[in-house]
Structure formats: C-alpha cells, structure tokens
C-alpha positions as CSV (number, residue, x, y, z in Angstrom):
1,X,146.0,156.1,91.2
2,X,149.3,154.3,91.5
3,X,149.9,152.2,94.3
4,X,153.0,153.4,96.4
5,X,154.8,150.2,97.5
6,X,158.8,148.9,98.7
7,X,159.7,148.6,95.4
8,X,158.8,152.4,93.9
9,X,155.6,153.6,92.6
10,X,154.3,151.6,89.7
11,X,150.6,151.9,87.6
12,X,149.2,148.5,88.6
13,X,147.5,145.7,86.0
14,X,146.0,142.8,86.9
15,X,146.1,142.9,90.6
16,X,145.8,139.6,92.7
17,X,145.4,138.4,96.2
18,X,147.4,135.3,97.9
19,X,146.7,134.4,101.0
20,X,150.1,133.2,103.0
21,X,148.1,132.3,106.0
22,X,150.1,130.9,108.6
23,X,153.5,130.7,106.3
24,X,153.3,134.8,107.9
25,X,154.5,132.9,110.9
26,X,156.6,129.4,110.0
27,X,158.6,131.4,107.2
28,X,160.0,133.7,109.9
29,X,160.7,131.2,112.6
30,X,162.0,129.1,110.3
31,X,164.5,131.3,108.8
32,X,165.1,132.3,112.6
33,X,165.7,128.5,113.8
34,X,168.6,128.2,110.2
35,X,166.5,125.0,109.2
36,X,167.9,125.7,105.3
37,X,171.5,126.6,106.9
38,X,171.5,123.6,108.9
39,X,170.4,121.4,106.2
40,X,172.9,122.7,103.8
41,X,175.2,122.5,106.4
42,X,175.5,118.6,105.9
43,X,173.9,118.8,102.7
44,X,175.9,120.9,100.6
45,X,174.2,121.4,96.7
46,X,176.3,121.0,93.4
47,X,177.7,124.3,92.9
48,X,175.8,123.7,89.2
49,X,172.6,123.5,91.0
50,X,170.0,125.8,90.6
51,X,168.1,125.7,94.3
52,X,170.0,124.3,97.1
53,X,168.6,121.5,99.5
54,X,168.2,123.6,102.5
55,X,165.5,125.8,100.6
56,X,163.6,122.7,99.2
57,X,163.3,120.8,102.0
58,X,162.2,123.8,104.1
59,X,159.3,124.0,101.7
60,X,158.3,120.5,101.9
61,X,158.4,121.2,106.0
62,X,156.1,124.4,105.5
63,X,153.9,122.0,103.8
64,X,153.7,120.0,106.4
65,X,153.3,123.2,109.4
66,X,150.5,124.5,106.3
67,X,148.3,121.7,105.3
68,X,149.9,118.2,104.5
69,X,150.1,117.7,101.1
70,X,151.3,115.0,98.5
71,X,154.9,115.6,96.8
72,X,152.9,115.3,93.5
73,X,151.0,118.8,94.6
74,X,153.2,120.6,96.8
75,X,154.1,122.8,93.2
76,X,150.8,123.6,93.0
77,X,150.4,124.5,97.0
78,X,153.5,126.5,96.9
79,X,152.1,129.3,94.4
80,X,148.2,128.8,95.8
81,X,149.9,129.8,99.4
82,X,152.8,132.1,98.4
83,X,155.7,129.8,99.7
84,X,157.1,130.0,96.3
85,X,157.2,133.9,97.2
86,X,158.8,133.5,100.4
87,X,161.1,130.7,99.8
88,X,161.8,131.9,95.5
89,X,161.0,128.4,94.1
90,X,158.6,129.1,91.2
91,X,155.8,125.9,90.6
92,X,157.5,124.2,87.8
93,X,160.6,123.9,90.3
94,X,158.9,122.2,92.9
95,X,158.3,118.9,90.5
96,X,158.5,115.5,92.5
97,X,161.1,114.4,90.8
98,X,163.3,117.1,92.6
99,X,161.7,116.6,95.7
100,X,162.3,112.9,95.7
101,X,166.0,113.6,95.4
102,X,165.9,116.5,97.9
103,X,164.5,113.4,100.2
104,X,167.3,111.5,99.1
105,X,169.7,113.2,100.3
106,X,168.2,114.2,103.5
107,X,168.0,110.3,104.3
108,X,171.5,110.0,103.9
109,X,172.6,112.7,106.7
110,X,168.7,112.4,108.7
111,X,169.9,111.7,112.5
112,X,173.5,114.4,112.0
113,X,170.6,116.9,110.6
114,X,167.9,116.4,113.5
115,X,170.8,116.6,116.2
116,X,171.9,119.8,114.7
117,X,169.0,121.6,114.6
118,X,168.5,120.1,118.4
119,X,171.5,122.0,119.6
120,X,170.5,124.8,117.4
121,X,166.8,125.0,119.1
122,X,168.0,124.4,122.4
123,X,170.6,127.2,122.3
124,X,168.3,129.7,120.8
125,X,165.6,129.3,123.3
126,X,167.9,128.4,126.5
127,X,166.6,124.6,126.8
128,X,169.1,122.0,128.6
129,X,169.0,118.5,126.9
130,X,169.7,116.6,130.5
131,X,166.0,115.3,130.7
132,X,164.1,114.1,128.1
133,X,161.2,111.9,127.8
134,X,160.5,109.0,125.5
135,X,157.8,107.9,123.8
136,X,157.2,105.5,121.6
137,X,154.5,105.2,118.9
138,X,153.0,103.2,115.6
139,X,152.4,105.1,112.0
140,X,150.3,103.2,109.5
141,X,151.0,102.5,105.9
142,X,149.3,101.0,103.1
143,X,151.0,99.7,99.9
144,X,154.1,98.0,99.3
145,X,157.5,99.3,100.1
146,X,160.1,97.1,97.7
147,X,163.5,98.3,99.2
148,X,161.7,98.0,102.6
149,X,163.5,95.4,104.9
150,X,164.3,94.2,107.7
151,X,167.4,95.9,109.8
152,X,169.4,94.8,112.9
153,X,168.3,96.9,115.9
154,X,171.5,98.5,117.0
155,X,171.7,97.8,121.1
156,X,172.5,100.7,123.4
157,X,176.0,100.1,123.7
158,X,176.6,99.2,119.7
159,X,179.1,101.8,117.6
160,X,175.9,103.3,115.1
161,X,176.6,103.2,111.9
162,X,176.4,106.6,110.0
163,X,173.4,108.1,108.6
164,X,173.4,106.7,105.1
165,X,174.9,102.9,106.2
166,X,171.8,102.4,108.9
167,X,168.9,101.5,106.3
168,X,165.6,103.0,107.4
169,X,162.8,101.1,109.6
170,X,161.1,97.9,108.0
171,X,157.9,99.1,107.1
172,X,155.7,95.5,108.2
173,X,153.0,94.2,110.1
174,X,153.3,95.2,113.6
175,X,152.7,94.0,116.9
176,X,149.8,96.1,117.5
177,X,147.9,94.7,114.5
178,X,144.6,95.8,116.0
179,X,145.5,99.4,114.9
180,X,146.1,98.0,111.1
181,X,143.5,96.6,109.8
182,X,143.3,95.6,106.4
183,X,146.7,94.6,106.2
184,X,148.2,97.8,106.9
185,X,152.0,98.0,107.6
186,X,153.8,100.0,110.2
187,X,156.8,101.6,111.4
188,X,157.3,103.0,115.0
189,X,158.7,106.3,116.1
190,X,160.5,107.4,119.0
191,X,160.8,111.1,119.8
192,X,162.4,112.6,122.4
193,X,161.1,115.4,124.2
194,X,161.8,118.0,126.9
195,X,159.1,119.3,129.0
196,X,158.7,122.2,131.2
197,X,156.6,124.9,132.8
198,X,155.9,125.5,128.9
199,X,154.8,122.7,127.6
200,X,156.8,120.0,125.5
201,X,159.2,120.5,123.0
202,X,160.4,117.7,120.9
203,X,163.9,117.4,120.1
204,X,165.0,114.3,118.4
205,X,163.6,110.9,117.7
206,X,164.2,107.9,115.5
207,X,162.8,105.1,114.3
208,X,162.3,101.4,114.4
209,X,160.5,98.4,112.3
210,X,156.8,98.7,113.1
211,X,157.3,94.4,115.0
212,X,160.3,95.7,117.5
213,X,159.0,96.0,121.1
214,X,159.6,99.0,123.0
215,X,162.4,98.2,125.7
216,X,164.3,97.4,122.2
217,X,163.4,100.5,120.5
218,X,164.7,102.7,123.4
219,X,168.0,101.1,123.4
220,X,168.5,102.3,120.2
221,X,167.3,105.6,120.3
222,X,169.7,105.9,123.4
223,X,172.5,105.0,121.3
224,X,171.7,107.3,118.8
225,X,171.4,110.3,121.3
226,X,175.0,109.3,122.7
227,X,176.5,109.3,119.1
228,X,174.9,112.2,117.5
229,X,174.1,114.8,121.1
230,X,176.9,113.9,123.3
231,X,174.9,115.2,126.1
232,X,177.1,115.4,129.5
233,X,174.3,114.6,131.2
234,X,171.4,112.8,130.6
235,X,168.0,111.0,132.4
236,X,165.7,109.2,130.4
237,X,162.1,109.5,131.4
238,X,159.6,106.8,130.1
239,X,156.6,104.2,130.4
240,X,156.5,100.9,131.0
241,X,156.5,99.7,127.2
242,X,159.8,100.2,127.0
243,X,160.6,99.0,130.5
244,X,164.1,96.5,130.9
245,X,166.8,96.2,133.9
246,X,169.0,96.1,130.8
247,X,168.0,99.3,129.5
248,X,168.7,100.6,132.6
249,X,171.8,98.9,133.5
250,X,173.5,100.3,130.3
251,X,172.1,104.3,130.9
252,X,173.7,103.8,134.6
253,X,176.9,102.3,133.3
254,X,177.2,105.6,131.3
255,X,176.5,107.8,134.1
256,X,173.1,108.3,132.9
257,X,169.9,108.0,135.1
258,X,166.5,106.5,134.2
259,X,163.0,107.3,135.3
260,X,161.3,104.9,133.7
261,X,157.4,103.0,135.3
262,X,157.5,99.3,135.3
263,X,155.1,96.7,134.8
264,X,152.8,95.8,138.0
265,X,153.0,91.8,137.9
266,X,157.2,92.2,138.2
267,X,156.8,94.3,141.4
268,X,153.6,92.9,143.0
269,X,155.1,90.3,145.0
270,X,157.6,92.8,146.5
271,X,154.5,94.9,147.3
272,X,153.4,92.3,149.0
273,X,156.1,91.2,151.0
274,X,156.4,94.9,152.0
275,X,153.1,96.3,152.2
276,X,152.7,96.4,156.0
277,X,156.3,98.4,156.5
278,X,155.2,100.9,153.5
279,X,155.4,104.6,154.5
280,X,153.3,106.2,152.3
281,X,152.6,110.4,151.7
282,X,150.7,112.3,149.5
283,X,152.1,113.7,146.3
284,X,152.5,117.5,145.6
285,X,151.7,116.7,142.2
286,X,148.1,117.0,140.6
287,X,146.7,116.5,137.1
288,X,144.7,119.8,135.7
289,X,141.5,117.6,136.8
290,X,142.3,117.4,139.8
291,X,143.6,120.8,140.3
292,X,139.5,122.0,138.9
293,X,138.1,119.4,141.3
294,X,140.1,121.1,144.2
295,X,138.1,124.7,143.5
296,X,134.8,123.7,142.9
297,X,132.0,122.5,145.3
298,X,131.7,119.1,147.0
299,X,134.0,117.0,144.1
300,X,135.6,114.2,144.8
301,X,139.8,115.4,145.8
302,X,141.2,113.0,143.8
303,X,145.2,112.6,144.2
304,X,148.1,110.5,144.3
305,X,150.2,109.3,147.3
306,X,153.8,107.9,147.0
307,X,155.6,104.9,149.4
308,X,159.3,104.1,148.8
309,X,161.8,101.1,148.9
310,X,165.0,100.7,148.1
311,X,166.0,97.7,145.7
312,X,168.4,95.7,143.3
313,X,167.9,95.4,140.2
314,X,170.4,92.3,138.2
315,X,171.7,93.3,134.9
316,X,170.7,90.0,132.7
317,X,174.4,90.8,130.6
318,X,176.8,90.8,133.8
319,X,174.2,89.5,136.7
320,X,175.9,92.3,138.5
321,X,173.1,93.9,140.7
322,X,172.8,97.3,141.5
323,X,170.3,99.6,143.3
324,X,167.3,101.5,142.4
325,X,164.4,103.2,143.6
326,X,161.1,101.9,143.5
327,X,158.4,104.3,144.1
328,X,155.1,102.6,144.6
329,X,152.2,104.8,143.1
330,X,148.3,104.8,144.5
331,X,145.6,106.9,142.5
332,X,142.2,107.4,143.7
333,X,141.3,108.2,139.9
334,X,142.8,105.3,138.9
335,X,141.5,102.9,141.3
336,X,137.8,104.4,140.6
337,X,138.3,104.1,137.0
338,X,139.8,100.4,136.9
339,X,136.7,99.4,139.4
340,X,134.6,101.1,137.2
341,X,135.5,99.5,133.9
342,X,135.8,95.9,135.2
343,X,132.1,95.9,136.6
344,X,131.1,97.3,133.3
345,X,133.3,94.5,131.9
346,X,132.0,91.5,134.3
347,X,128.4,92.7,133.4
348,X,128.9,92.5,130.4
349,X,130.5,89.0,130.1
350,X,127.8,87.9,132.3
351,X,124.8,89.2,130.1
352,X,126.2,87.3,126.6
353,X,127.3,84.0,128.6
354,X,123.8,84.0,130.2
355,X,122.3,84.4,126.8
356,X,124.2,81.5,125.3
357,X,123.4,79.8,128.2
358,X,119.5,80.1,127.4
359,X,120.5,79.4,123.6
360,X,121.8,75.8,124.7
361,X,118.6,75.1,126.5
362,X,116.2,76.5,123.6
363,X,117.7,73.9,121.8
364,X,119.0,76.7,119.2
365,X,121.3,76.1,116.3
366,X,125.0,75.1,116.6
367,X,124.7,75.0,120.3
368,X,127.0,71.5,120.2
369,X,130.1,71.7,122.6
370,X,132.2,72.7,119.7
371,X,130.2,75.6,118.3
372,X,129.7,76.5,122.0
373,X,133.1,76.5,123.4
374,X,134.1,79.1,120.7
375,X,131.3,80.9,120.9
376,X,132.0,81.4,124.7
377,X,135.6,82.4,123.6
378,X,134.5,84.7,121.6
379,X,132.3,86.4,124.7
380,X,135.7,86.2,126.7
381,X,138.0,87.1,124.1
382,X,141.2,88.6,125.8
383,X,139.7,90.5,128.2
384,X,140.9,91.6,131.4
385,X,137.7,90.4,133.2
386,X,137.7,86.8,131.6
387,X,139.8,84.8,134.5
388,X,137.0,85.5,136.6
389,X,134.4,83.1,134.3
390,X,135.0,79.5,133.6
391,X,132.5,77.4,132.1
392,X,131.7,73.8,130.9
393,X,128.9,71.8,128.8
394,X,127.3,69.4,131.1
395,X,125.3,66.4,129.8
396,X,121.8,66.2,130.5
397,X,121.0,63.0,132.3
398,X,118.6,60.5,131.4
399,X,116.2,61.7,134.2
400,X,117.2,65.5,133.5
401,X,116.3,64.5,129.6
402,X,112.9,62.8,130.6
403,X,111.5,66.2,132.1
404,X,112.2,68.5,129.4
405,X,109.1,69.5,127.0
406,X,108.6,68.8,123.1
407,X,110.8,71.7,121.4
408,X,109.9,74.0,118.7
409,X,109.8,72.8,114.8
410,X,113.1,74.1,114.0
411,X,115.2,73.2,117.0
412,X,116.7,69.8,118.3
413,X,116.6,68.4,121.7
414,X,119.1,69.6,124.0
415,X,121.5,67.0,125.3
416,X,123.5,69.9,127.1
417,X,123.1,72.2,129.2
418,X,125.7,75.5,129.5
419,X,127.5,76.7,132.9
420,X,129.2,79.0,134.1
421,X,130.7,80.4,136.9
422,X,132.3,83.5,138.3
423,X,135.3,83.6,140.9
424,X,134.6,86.5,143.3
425,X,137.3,85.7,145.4
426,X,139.9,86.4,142.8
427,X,138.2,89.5,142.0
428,X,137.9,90.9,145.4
429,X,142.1,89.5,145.1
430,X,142.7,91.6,142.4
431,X,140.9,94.9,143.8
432,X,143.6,95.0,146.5
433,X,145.9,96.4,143.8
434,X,143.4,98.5,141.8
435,X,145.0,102.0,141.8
436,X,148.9,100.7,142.2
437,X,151.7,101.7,140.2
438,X,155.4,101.1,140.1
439,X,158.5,103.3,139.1
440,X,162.2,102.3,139.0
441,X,164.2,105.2,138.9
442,X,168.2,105.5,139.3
443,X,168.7,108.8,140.6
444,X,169.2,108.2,144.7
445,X,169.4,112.6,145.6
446,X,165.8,113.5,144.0
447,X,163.0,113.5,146.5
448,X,160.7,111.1,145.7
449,X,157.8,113.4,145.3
450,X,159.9,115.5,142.6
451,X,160.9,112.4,140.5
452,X,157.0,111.3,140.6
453,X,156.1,114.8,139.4
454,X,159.2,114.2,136.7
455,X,157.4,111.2,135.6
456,X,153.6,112.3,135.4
457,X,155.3,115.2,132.4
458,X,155.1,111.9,130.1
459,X,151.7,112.9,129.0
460,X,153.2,116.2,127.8
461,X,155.2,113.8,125.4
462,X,152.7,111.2,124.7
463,X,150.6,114.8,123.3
464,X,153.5,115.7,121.1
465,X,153.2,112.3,119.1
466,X,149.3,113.3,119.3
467,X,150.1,116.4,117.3
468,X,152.8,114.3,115.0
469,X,150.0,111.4,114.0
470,X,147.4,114.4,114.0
471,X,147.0,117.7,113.1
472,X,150.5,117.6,111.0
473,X,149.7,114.5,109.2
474,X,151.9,112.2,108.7
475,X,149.8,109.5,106.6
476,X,149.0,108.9,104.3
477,X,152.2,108.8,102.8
478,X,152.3,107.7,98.7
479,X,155.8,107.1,98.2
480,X,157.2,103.7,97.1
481,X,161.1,104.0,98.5
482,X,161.3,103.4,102.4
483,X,164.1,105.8,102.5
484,X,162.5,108.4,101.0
485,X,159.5,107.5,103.5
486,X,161.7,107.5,106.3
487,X,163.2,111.0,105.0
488,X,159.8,112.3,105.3
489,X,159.3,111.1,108.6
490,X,162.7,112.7,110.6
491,X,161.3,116.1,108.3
492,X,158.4,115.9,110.2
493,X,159.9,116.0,113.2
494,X,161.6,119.2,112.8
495,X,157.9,120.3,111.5
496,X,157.0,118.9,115.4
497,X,159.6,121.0,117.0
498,X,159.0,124.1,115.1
499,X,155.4,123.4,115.9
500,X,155.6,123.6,119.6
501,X,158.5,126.4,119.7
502,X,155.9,128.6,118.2
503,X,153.7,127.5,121.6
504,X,156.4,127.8,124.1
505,X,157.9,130.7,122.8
506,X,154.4,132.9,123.3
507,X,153.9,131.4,127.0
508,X,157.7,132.6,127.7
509,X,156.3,136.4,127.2
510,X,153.0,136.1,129.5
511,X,153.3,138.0,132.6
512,X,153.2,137.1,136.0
513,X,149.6,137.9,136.6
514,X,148.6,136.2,132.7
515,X,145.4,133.9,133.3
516,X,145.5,130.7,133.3
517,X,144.1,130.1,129.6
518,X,146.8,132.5,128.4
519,X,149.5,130.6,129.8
520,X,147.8,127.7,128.1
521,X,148.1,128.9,124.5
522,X,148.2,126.5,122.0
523,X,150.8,126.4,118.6
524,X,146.6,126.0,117.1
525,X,144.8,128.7,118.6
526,X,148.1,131.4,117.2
527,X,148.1,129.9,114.2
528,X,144.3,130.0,113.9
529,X,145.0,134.2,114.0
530,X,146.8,133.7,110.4
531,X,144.1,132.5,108.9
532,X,143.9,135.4,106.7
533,X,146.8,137.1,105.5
534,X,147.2,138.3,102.2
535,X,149.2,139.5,100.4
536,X,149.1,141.9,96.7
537,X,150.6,140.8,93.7
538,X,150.5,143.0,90.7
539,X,151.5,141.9,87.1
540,X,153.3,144.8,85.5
541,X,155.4,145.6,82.5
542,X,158.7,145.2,85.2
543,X,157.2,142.0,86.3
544,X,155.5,140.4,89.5
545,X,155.2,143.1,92.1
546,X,154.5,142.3,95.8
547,X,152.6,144.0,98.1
548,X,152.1,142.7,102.1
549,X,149.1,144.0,103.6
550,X,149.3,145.3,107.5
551,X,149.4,143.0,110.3
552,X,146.0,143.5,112.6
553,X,146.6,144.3,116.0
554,X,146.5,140.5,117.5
555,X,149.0,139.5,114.7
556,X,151.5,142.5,115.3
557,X,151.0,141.2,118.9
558,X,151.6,137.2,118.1
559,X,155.1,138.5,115.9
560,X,156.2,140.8,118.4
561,X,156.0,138.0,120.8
562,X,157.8,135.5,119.2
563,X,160.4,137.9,118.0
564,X,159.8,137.4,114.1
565,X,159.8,139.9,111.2
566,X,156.6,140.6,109.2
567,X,156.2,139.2,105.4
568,X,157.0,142.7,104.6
569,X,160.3,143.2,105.9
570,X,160.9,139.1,104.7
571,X,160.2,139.5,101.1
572,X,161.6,142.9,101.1
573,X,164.7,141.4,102.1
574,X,164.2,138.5,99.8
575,X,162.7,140.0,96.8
576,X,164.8,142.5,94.2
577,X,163.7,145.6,94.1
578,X,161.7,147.1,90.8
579,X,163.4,149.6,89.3
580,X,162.1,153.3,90.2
C-alpha cells in the first residue's frame, strides 16, 4: 500500500527511521530566535559559496543543545540525528575543515554577534537589559594552544578594540590551580545574565586569560557591554570576587549602579565601630529551603536580617569619594554552617597533631624538628581553622631524658617532645562574626530589603554557568587555534541562552493556579519529552522522501507552548516537494 505523505503518494523502498530527538525543539526556536540571520548578518558568505555561515554555525550550536560532539564527528552526528535534514547540509559538507573556517569567521565578529542576538532575544521575549548579573568562572584545557598569548585586559573606561583586533583569552595556568591538576590550562568566562520570576537567562558574556582576577575581568566585560549594548540603563549585580571601589567608581561615573557583596575583613572594622547603633530587620526574602522549612513541623526558621549604613567609598584613580550603601547581612544558615564546619575542622587538626605528637614521643622515624615542622604544616595546610594552633619542639631535659624507658629495636631515643596549643579566645573572637555579610550597592531609592532580594538572584546566574561547564559541555575541547577555541566558546553561549529561553518560555504560559513544580520546569525535564521523535525516510526512484511522524499529546503541548512549528510543517517548508 503506498504511503500518502506532503510530498504526493509514492510506492516506498527501503524505508528508514531517524530519530531527531530534541533537534524537534532547538531547530524551531532556533529558526524563531534568526541565529543563521543574525550570524549572516555580520557574517556575510562569498556569493560563490555553497552553504552560508549562518547555517553552519547553527549546526555546530545544535550540536552543542544535542549531545556535544567533536568537529571531527559532527558530519557524522548530523545524518545519525537528522540535522542535516533540518538544516540541508548533507555529511560530506559538514568536514572540519569547513567548520574550522566557519569558526574563523565567527571569531572575527564574536562580541557584535552575541550582542545582536541579545537585543534580538530580549525583544522577542519582552526582557529589559537594565539588570544583569555577573558571574565569573574557570574552563579547563589540556594541550598546547601555539597562537595562545597573553592580551592586555582592556579597563572599563578603555575604547575596545573590534572584534577581530582583540585576540582571544590566554589559555594558561590559572589562579585556581587546584581545579587543574595535571597541568591543565584555563581560560575564564564571564556571562551576563538577567534573572526573574522565570528563572535566568543569559545574555552576553566574554572572556578573560584563565590568571586575571575577577574585579579585573568585570571591568572589561563592562566595557564590552557599553560598546557593543549601549544599554540606557544599567546595574551590575555580582559577588565579592570581582569586588573593587574602582569598579564601582567607573559604573557610577557612567550613570550606572552596582550591587556588588564585598569582602568581610574590608568592612569588619566599620562593623565594629558601628555595631551598637545597628538597626537591624528581617528580610522578606527566603531561599527555597527555607521557604520548605517554614511549612513543615518543628524545623529550624532559618532567615536573613538586614542593618544599614551609609558610607564613602574613595576612588583609588581620583581619591574623590563618594557614597554607598552598605547593607550588613546576618544568616542563621550561614552562621550554623560556618560553626559547623570549623569544629569539624579544629577536630580534625587536633586528631593528626595529637598523633604526631605521640609519633615524636614513640621515638618514630623522621620525627627531627625538620621533618616535624613540615609535617605539622602539612596538618595545617591553609586552612581556615589553622591560626587557632601553634606549636613548637621542645627539648627534653637531662632529668626529663633520664626517666624515659629503653625504646623499641627500630626507633631512636627521643630528644623532643611535640606541642601544641589551641587559642580559644580567638576563636570565640571570630564566632562574633560567623553568619555576617557585607553589600555595597550604589543605588540610594531601592529599599534595602529589595536590593538584598536583587542580590541573593546571583545563584540563578552562578546555575547558568553550571549548565555551561555541565550538561552542554564545553570541554573537552580538541582544537589547536585559541581563536577558533574562543569561537567555540561565545557559540556556546548562544547554545546557553537558547537553552534557558526554552525554560522560561514554558513557565511564561503556566497559569495562575500551576503548582509549584510546574512553574519549576526545567529546559531538561522538556527536552527529556523529545527523546523519541522519529522521523520516515524512504529511498525512492525520485529520491529521499521524508515523512514526520505525529507529535504525542505532551509534545503537541510543549510546541504549542513555546510557540514553535512541528518538524512537519519545518521540513515541509524546507524540503522540495517530490513530484506527483
């Protein structure tokens, strides 16, 4: 019986199945965001060339929304997944020598790209770009990157260079070097990200040589947003890492505010010159835990309370000072957990120095003061814990030596013996502060208790990198140029964004009375309903014919939702039609 389909009725031969999965979904929104207009935008192909940027790039970012693959096999995912169906690029097209150049090109035009797709996201789903958050993190390499060197940060108030002039992030050994074992090399990416009642939603990002500190990396990423977004308005939300009263003197120069917390030891003393006056109230805002404590049983009510000052802050470039808010921060969950982990630390630092203590008096192996002083360093380490221990090798006196008994065949006669000591005082010091937080922020009309709950949204951000080192994959990454690395790096971050507009745009349509775990959907759990769909594809005498199969109920549901065709109505569109 012939098989009626779009393209007429045809006798079928040598039928097949491809399963398109989730591409049913990123094709669609992709098309629908104009990520191959945009790119073709600024990238305009060679009027001799066969497959224009926009369309290759978009399938190496499907590859990335699919299952990360290697540029060596993305041919071969392409027609094992059917993106060579939905985007036309047969396997043999998709070689990495094309790809590479595709990646070439995109480096030359990266932060112009990302910033138009930005406005192009934020238009389509009515986002404003005046807040965004900012967080910073580290993405291991391994291998050696020969045109990878070091570049001059650009400071906030530097003219950026364009696109193909500022040469991409030195790939080296970072400051966080207990991440990279083995020698491994780093870079460090900023993104930007605005958060609401939906969740987060990356926007744009950069990045920086993996040994640049944070209040550096911020500076230029601030730049870059002025230069390429040209936002009216515009605050800043971040953590301490990238903390600096220059920072924040140059966003207020530029009529830009900064929510930014500090760290504790450059605000203690003015906490403690102040702490008697301190007016303090409890925040409105509460974490999901802490919302689940507050409907169950007898759990602790964990929360947060909030005490203000007014103060100056100097800008190191003019010494001009100028004022901020500082918002001092106490968490019960906080100050439970720090208690908690340093008398899980001090036990613990007690326990080994108490056994090297016994070690010296056995009479064990190297148990002379030098073997012993970095043996007790090595107990100590850099722990927080450790300034509450010191320690010294006392000699044994003559009398002292007279009393001890014949050791063991195999050990010497002790001539030391091993103390130490622990300061309670300066712990019980130091417990005065457990819980405390500090947060400079520049805007003087937000209540206090809004710009706190402003702030705590960082973890919304700090999960989008989650998702960006995570599920999508970044590393490992086996390519030899750093551009065409860093290439890779901004097209993952439109993967990112696509990634959580799928989210946010299904917890836009959920009713008033939706449940709290379907306002909750995750980008994963939609995607997860995509897992199976095939499509037909029958070899005939006319050619490849294609055949979608019916959405299910759920998935009719998910595109109805989201406001994207099905494959049908895609490849109908895309596809000639076999002659009747």
């Amino acid at each position: 019986m012939e098989s009626p389909t779009w393209y007429g009725s045809q006798a079928a031969a040598n039928v097949e199945s491809c399963n398109i999965g989730t591409l049913a979904v990123v094709s669609p929104l992709m098309a629908r965001m104009k990520v191959a207009e945009i790119i073709n935008q600024h990238l305009p192909s060679d009027v001799q060339a066969e497959y224009d940027f926009g369309t290759i790039l978009s399938v190496l970012i499907a590859a990335r929304l699919y299952s990360p693959t290697a540029l060596i096999n993305v041919g071969a995912w392409a027609k094992e997944s059917g993106a060579d169906l939905l985007w036309g690029i047969p396997e043999d097209k998709l070689n990495d020598d094309r790809l590479g150049k595709a990646l070439d090109a995109f480096f030359t035009q990266r932060h112009s790209i990302l910033a138009s797709f930005a406005l192009h996201v934020t238009s389509e789903l009515d986002v404003p770009l005046s807040e965004v958050h900012y967080d910073p993190t580290h993405i291991l390499f391994h291998g050696a990157y020969e045109d990878s060197e070091s570049r001059e940060v650009q400071p906030a108030n530097a003219t950026i260079a364009s696109d193909d002039s500022l040469s991409p992030a030195h790939i080296t050994k970072g400051r966080r070097m207990e991440d990279a074992a083995h020698g491994g090399r780093m870079v460090h990416v900023g993104l930007c990200t605005h958060v609401d009642e939906h969740g987060p939603l990356p926007l744009f990002g950069h990045t920086v040589g993996g040994n640049i500190n944070g209040h550096t990396a911020v500076a230029e990423q601030f730049a870059l947003i002025k230069k390429h977004l040209k936002p009216p308005k515009l605050t800043m939300i971040s953590d301490r890492g990238t903390y600096s009263a220059l920072h924040i003197a140059r966003l207020r120069k530029e009529g830009y505010h900064t929510i930014c917390s500090a760290p504790w030891k450059d605000f203690q003393s003015i906490y403690d010159q102040h702490k008697e006056t301190l007016q303090w109230k409890e925040a409105s805002y509460l974490s999901l835990e802490q919302q689940r404590r507050r409907t169950q049983g007898n759990m602790p009510q964990e929360h947060y309370q909030l005490a203000e000052l007014k103060h100056q802050l100097v800008d190191p470039t003019t010494k001009e000072s100028f004022p901020v808010r500082l918002l001092f921060v106490f968490s019960t969950a906080d100050e439970k957990v720090t208690r908690q982990q340093r008398a899980k630390q001090i036990e613990k630092i007690q326990t080994e120095l108490e056994k090297l203590r016994m070690s010296v008096a056995g009479g064990n192996r190297n148990t002379d003061p030098t073997s012993v002083k970095r043996r007790a360093e090595r107990v100590l380490g850099n722990k927080v814990s450790a300034k509450y221990f010191s320690y010294e090798m006392v000699p044994l006196t003559k009398s002292e030596l007279k009393k001890l008994s014949k050791v063991a065949r195999g050990r010497k006669q002790p001539e030391y013996r091993f103390e130490f000591k622990f300061d309670q005082a300066q712990q019980k010091r130091d417990e005065k502060y457990d819980g405390l937080n500090a947060i400079v922020a520049t805007e003087m009309k937000r209540k206090a208790d809004d710009l706190f709950s402003t702030f705590k949204q960082q973890a919304y951000a700090e999960h989008a990198n989650h998702i960006y080192k995570g599920p999508l994959a970044v590393r490992p990454v086996f390519l030899k140029s750093a551009h065409r690395v860093e290439a890779l790096v901004f097209l993952m971050m439109i993967s990112l964004t696509l990634y959580f507009t799928i989210q946010r745009t299904y917890r836009a349509t959920c009713e008033e009375d939706a449940t709290a775990k379907e306002r909750r959907t995750t980008t994963k759990s939609i995607l997860s309903e995509f897992a199976v769909f095939a499509v037909l594809i029958m070899h005939t005498k006319i050619g490849r014919v294609v055949q979608p199969l019916q959405p299910n109920r759920k998935q009719r549901d998910i595109l109805r939702r989201l406001s994207l065709p099905t494959p049908a109505q895609i490849l109908c569109n895309r596809l000639p039609r076999a002659p009747t």
